[in-house]
C-alpha positions in Angstrom: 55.7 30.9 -35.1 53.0 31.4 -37.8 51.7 28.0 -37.1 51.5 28.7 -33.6 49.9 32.2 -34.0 47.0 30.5 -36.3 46.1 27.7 -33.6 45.6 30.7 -31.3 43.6 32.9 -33.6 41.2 29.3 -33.8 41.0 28.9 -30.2 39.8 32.6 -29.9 37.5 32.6 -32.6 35.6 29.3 -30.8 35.5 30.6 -27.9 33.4 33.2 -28.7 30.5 31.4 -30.2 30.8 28.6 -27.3 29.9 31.2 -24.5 27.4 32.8 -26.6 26.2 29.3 -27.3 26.3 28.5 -23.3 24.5 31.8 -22.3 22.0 32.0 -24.8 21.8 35.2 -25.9 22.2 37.1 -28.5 25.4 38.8 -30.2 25.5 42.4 -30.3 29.3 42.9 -32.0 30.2 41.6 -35.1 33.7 39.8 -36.6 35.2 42.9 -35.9 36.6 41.6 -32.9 38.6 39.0 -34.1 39.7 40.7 -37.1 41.3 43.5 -33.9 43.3 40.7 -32.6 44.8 39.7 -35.8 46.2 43.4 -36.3 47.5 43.3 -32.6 48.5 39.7 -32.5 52.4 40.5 -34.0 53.0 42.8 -30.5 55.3 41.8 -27.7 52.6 42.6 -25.4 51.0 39.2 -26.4 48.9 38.2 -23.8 47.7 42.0 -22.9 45.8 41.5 -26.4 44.7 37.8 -25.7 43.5 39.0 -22.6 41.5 42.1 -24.2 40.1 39.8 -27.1 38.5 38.0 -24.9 34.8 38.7 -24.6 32.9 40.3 -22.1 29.9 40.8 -20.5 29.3 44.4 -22.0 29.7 42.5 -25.8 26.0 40.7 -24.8 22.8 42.0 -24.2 22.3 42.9 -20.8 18.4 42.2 -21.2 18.4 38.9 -20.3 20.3 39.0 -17.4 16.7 38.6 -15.4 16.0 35.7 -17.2 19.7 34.3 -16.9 19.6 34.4 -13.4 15.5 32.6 -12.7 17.2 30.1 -14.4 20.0 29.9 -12.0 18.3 31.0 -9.2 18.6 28.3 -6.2 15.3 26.5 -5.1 13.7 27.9 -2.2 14.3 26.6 1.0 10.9 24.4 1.4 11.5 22.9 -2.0 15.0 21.4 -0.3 15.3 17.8 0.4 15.4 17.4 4.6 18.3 15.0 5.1 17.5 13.8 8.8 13.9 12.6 7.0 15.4 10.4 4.5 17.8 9.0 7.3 14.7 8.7 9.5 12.9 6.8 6.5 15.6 4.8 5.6 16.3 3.5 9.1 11.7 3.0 9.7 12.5 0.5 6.6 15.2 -1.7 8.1 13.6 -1.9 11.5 10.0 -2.1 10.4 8.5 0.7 11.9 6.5 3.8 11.2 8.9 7.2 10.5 9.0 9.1 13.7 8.2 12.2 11.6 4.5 10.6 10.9 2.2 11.7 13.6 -0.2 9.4 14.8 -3.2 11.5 13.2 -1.2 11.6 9.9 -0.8 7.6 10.3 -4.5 7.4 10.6 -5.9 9.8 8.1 -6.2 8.1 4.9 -8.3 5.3 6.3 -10.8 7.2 8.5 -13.9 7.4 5.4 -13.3 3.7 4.1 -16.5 2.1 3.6 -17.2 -0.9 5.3 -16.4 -4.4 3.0 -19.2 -6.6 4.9 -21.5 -4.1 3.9 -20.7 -2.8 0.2 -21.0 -6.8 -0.5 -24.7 -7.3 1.3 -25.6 -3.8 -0.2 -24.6 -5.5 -3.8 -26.5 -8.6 -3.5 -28.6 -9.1 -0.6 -27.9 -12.2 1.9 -29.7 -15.7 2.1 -30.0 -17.3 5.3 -27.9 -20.8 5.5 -29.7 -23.0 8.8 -27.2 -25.1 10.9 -27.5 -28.3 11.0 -24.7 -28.5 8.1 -26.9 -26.9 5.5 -24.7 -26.0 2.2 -25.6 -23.6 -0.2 -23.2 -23.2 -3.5 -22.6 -20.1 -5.8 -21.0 -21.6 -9.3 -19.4 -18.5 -11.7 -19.3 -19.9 -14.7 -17.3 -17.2 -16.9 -13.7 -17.2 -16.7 -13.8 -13.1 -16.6 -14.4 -13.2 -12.6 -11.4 -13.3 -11.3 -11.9 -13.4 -7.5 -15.2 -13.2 -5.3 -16.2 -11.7 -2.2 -17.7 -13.6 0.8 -19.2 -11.3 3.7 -21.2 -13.7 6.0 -23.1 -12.1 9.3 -25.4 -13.5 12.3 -28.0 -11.9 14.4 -25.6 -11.7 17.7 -24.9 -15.7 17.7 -22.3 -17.8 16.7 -20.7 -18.1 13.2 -19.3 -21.4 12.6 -18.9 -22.2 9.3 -17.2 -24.5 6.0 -15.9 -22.4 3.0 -14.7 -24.1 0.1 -13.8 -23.2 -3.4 -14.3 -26.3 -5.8 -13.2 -26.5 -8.9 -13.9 -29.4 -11.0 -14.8 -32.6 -9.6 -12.8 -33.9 -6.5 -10.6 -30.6 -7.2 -10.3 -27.7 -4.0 -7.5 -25.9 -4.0 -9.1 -23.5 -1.1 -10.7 -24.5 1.8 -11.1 -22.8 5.0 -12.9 -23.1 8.7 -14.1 -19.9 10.1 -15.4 -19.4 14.0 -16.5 -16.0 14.9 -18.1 -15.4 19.0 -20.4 -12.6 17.7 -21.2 -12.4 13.9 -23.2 -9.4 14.0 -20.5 -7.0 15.9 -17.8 -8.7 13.6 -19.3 -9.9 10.5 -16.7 -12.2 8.1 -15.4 -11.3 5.1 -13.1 -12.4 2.5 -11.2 -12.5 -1.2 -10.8 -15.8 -2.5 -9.0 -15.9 -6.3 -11.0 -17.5 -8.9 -8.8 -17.8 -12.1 -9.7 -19.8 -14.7 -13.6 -20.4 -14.5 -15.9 -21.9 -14.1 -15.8 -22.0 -10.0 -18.1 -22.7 -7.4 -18.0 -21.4 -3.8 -19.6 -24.1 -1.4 -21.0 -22.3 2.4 -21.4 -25.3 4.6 -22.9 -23.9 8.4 -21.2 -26.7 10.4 -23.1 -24.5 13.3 -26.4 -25.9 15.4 -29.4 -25.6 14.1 -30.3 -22.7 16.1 -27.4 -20.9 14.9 -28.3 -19.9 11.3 -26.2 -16.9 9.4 -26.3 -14.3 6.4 -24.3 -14.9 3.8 -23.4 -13.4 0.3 -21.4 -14.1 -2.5 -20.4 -11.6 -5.2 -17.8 -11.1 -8.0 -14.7 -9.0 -7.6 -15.8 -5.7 -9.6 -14.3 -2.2 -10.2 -17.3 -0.4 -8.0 -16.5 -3.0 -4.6 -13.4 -0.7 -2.7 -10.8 -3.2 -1.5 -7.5 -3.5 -0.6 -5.0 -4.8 -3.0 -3.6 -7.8 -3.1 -0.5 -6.8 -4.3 1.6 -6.6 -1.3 3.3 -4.0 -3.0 0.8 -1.9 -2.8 0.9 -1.8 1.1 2.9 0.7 2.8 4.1 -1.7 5.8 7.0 -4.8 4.3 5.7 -8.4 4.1 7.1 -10.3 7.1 7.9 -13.9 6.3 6.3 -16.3 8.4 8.4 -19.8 8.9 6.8 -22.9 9.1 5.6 -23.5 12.7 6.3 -19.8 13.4 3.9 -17.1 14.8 3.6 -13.5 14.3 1.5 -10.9 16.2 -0.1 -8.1 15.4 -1.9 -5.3 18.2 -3.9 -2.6 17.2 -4.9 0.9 19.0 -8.8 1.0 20.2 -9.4 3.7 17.3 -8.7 1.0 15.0 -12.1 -0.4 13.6 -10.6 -3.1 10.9 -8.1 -4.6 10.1 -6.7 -5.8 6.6 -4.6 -9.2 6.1 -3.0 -10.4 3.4 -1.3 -14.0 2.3 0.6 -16.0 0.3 4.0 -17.8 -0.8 5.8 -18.5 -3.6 3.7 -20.7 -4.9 3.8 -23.8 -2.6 0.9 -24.6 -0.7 -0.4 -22.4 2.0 -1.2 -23.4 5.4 -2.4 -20.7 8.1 -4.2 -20.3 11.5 -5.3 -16.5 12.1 -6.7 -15.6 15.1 -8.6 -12.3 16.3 -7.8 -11.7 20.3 -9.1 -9.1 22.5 -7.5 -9.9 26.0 -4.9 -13.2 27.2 -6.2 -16.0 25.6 -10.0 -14.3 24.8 -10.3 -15.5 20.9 -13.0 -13.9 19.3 -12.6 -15.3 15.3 -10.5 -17.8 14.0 -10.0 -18.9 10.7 -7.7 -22.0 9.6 -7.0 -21.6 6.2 -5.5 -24.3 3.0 -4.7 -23.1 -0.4 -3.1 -25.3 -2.6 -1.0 -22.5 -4.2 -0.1 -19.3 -2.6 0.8 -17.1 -5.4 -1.9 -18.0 -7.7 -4.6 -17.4 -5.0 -3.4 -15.4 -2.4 -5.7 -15.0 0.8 -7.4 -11.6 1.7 -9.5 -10.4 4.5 -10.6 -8.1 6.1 -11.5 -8.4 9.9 -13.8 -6.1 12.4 -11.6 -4.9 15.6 -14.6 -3.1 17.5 -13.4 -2.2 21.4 -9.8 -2.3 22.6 -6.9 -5.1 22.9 -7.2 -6.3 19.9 -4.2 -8.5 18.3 -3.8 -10.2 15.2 -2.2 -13.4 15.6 -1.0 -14.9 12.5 0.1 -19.3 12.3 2.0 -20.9 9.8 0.6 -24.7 10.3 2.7 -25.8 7.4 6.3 -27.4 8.4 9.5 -25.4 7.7 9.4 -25.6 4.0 6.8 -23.4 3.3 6.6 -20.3 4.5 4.1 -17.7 3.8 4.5 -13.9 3.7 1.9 -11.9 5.5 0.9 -8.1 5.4 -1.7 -6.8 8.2 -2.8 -3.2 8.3 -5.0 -0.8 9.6 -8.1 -0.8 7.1 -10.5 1.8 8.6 -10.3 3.3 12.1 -13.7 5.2 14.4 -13.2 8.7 13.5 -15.6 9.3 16.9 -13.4 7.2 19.4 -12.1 9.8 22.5 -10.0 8.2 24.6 -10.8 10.6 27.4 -14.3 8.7 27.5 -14.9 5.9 29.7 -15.5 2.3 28.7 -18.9 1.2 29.3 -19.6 -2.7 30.2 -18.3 -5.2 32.2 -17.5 -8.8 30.3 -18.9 -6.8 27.0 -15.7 -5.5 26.0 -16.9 -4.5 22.3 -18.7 -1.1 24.1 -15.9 1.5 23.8 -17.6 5.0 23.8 -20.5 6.3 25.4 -24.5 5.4 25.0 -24.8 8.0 22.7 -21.8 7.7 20.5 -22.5 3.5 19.8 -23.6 2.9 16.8 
């Protein structure tokens, strides 16, 4: 019996400092209570005395109670996690779409002030005119610190036809590309091609007429040129794999004013055919693309959607064994366009506001 009163007379004494302990606050009796319960504990009323040594709340200081409870106060209710959003989220990931709680404004907003990339790269470094006639210029970066460059290439209203290649060493290109564009002044070209491991030389070849001559600039990737990543993590949509042979497409709203497009593999060889449409079978820019590893140097680009019907059509040229993964976004859309306005033109499908809101 006396062990058995002593393992109570322990339980009691811990359980007062364990709810002190748990609350926090401070003790305002003193070992006087345990020292009661040993004087009562040989009474056949046994548990009446467990049940009045155990503490209360009039034993603590009642001047934290405001404290006590901010710390258990429940959030508010807009700090509470909406359950039919996460579903909503969760099911926009497996089918590929945009959540249905995203308005179309919201969809749109972060892109509206992005600077043009055609013209932050003929701002940096102005253009030299390449004649047709296959003229070739080269740009050589000889330090191994540029990692990628920038190609922006433009006309006067005429033609772009054009040879890009990216040669490094002798007899060595692992990039190569064949760009057509209807009107190189409404949608100048523009691209991110990977340099690693310098020295590298980017080759222009116009492939055009000779009355056909173009703009063209070259310029390394640095911190000050805004561009999108080409980490396709980085990109809110998922990167649809493209099977060999295989065909995506892509349409855009008339607000939309470029578009941003993103390539590569797991390091095989990449092989693709991207086409701009703006009506059935009306191609407006082309571009058939090689690199000889997809990882290493992915393929980036960003590509002017001026007017309405525009759809990005994206061609894996390679045969089933290599498939590519691409990403294509909205990059910057016409803060200006109504849709309430008429569209101005006949076969010029590129005016989509009125005289006075063109640019």
């Amino acid at each position: 019996m006396k062990t058995y009163k002593n393992i109570v007379l322990i339980f009691i004494n811990s359980l007062y400092p364990a709810n002190a302990f748990l609350f926090n606050v401070p003790k305002k009796t003193s070992n006087s209570l345990s020292k009661n319960f040993s004087s009562k504990l040989g009474s056949t009323d046994f548990l009446n005395n467990l049940s009045k040594a155990v503490p209360r709340a009039s034993t603590y200081d009642t001047s934290i109670d405001d404290s006590l409870l901010s710390r258990m106060r429940v959030p508010p209710t807009e700090d509470k996690i909406n359950a039919g959003i996460l579903e909503d989220r969760l099911a926009s990931i497996k089918t590929n779409r945009s959540p249905a709680y995203i308005s179309q404004e919201e969809k749109f907003e972060y892109v509206e002030n992005r600077p043009s990339l055609p013209n932050q790269i003929f701002k940096k470094k102005a253009p030299i005119t390449i004649q047709g006639d296959s003229s070739l210029k080269t740009f050589t970066f000889n330090s191994a610190a540029v990692k990628a460059v920038h190609i922006a290439i433009k006309t006067e209203g005429r033609p772009l036809d054009a040879d890009i290649e990216l040669w490094k060493g002798p007899e060595n290109t692992p990039t190569k590309m064949r760009i057509y564009v209807e009107d190189g002044s409404e949608r100048p070209f523009s691209c991110m091609i990977a340099t690693p491991r310098g020295p590298n030389t980017i080759a222009l070849n116009n492939v055009g007429p000779l009355e056909f001559p173009f703009d063209a600039s070259v310029v390394a990737d640095t911190p000050d040129i805004i561009v999108p990543s080409t980490d396709m993590r980085g990109y809110s949509s998922r990167p649809m794999i493209i099977q060999g042979g295989a065909l995506r497409t892509y349409p855009f709203e008339p607000m939309v004013q470029s578009v941003q497009l993103l390539l590569n593999t797991d390091g095989r060889p990449l092989n693709a055919r991207i086409e701009l449409l703006q009506g059935p079978n009306n191609i407006k820019q082309v571009v058939e693309l090689y690199t000889d590893d997809g990882l290493e140097r992915p393929f980036l680009m960003v590509l002017e959607t001026p007017g309405f019907g525009n759809v990005v059509r994206v061609v894996n040229t390679a045969t089933m064994e290599f498939p590519l993964n691409a990403v294509v976004e909205v990059y910057s859309i016409n803060s200006e366009y109504l849709e309430i306005e008429p569209i101005v033109g006949g076969d010029d499908m590129n005016v989509n506001y009125l005289p006075s809101r063109r640019h």
